[in-house]
N, CA, C and O atoms as a GROMACS GRO file, in nm:
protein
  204
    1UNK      N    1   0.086  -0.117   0.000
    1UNK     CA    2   0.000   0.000   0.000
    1UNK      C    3   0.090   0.123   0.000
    1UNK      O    4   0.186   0.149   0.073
    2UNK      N    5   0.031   0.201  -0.112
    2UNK     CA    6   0.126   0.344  -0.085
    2UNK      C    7   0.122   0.437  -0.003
    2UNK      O    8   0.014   0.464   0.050
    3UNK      N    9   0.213   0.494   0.021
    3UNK     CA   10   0.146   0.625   0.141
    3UNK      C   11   0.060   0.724   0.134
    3UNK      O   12   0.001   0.789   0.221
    4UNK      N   13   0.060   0.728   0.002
    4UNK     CA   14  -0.056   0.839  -0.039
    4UNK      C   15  -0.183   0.744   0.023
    4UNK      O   16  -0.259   0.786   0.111
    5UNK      N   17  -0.195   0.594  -0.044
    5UNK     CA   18  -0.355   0.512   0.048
    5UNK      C   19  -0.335   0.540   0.161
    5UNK      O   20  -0.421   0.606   0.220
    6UNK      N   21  -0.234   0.504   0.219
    6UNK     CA   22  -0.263   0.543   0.410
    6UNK      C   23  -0.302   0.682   0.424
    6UNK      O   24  -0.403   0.730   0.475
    7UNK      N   25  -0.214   0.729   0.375
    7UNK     CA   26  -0.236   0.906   0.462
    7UNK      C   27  -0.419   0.936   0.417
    7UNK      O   28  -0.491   0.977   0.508
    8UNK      N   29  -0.484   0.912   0.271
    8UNK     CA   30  -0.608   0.912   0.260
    8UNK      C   31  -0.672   0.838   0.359
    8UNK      O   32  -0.736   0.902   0.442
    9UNK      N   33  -0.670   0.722   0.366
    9UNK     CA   34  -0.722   0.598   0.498
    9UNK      C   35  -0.747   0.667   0.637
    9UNK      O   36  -0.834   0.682   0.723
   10UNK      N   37  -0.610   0.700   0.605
   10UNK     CA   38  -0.578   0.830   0.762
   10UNK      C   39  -0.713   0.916   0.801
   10UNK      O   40  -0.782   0.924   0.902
   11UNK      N   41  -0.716   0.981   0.653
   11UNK     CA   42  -0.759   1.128   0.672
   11UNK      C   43  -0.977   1.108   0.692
   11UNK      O   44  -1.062   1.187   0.734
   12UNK      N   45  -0.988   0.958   0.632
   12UNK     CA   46  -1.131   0.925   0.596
   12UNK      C   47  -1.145   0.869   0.779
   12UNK      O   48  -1.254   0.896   0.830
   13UNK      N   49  -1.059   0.807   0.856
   13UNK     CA   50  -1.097   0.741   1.008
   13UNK      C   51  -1.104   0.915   1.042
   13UNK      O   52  -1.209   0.978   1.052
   14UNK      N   53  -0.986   0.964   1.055
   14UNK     CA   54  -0.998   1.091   1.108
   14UNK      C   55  -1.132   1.173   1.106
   14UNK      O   56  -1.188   1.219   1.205
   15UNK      N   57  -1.164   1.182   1.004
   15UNK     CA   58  -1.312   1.237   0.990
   15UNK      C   59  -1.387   1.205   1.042
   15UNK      O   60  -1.442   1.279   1.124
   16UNK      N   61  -1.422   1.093   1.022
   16UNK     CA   62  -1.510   0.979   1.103
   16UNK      C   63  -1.523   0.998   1.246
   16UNK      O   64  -1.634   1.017   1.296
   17UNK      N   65  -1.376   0.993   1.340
   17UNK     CA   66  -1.417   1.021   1.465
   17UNK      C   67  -1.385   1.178   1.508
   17UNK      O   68  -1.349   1.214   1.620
   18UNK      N   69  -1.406   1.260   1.398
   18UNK     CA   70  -1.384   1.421   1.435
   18UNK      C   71  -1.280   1.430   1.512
   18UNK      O   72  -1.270   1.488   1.620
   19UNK      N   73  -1.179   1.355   1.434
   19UNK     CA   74  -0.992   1.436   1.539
   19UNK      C   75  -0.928   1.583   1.430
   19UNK      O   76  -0.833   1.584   1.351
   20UNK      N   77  -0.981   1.645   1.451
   20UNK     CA   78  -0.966   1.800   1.413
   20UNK      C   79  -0.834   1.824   1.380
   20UNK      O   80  -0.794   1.854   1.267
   21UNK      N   81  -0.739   1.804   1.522
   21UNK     CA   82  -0.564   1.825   1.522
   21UNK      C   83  -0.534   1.679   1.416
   21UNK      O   84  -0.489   1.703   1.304
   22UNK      N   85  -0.554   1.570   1.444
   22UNK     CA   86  -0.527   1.478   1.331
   22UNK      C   87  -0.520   1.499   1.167
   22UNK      O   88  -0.438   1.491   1.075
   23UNK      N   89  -0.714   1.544   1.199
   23UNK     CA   90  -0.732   1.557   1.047
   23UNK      C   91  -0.649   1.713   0.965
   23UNK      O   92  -0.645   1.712   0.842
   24UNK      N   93  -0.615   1.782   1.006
   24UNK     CA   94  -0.519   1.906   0.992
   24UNK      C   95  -0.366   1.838   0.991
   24UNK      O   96  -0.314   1.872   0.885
   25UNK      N   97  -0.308   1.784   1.041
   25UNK     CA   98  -0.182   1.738   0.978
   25UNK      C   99  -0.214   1.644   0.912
   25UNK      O  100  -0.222   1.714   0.810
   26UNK      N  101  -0.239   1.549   0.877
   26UNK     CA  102  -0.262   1.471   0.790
   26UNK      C  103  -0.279   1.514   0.589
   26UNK      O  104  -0.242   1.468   0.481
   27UNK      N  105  -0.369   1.642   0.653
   27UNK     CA  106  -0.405   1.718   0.548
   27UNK      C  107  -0.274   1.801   0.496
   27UNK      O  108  -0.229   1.810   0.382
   28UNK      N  109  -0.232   1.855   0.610
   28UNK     CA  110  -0.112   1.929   0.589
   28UNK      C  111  -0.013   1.784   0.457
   28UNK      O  112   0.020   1.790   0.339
   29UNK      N  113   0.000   1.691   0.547
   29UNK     CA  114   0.123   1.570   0.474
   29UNK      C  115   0.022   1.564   0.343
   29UNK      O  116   0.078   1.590   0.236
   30UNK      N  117  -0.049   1.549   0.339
   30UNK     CA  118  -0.090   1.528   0.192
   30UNK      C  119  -0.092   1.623   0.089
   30UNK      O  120  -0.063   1.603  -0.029
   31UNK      N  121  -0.133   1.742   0.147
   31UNK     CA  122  -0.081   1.865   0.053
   31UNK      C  123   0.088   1.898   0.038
   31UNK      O  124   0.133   1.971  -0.050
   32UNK      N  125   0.153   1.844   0.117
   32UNK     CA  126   0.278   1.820   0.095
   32UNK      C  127   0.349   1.710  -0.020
   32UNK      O  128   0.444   1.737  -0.094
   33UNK      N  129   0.299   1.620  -0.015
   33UNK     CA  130   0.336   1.516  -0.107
   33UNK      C  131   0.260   1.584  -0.247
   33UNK      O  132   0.340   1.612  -0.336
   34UNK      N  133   0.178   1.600  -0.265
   34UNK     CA  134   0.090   1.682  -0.407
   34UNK      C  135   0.177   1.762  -0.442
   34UNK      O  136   0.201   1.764  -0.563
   35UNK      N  137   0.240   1.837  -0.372
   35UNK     CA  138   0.305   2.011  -0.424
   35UNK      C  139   0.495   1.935  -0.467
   35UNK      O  140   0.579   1.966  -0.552
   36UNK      N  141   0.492   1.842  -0.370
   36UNK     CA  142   0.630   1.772  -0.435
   36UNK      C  143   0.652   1.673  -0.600
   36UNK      O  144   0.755   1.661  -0.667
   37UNK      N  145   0.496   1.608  -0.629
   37UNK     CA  146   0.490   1.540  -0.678
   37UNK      C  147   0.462   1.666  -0.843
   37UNK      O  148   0.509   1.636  -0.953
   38UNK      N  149   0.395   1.773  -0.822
   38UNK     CA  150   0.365   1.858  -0.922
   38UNK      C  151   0.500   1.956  -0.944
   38UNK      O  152   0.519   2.014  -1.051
   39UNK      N  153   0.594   1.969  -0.824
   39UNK     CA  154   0.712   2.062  -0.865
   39UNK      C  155   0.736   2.074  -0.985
   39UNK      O  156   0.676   2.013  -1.074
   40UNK      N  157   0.845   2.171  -1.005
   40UNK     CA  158   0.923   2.154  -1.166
   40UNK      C  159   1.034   2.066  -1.112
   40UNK      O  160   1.074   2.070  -0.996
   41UNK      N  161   1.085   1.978  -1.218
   41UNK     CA  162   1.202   1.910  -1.200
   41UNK      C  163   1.158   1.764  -1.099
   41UNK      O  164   1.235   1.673  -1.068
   42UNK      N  165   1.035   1.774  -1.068
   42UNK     CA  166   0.994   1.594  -0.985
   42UNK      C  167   0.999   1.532  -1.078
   42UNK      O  168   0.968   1.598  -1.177
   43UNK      N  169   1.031   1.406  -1.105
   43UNK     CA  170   1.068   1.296  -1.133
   43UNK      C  171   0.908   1.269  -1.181
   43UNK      O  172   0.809   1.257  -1.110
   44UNK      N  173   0.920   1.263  -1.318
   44UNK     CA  174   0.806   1.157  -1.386
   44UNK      C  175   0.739   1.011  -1.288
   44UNK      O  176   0.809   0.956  -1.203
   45UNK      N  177   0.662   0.986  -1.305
   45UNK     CA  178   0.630   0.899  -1.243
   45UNK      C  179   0.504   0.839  -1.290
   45UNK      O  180   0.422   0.931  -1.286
   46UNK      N  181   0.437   0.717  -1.340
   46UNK     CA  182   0.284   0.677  -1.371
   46UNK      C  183   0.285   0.588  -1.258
   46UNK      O  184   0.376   0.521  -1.208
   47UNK      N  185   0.112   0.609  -1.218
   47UNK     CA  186   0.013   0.621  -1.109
   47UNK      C  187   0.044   0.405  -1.170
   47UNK      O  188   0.087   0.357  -1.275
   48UNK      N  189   0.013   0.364  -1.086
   48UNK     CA  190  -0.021   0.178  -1.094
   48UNK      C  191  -0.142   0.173  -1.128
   48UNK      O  192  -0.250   0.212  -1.083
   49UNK      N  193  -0.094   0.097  -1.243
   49UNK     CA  194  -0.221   0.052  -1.326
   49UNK      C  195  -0.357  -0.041  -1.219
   49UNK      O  196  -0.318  -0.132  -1.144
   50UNK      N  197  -0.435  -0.022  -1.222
   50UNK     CA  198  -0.558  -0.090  -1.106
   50UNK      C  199  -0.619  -0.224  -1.198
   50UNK      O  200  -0.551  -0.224  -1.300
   51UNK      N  201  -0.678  -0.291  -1.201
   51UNK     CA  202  -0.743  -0.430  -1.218
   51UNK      C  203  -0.903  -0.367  -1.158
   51UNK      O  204  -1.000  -0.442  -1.150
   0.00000   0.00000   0.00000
């Protein structure tokens, strides 16, 4: 599983039991990984093909 599934996984329990400070970093790490993955100069990369 990638970290992007966990940190989403993360962010869907979080909601669920309204952890506010959770769901705010979590959010934070995921808008982090997005803004790395869209930089100039990140490394190409294709998403895994699904079944």
């Amino acid at each position: 599983m990638s970290l992007e599934l966990i940190i989403n996984n993360d962010i869907k329990t979080a909601m669920k039991a309204k952890e506010d400070v959770t769901l705010r970093g979590l959010r934070a790490i995921k808008s982090a990984i997005l803004l790395a993955k869209t930089a100039e100069g990140a490394p190409k990369t294709q998403a895994p093909k699904t079944k």
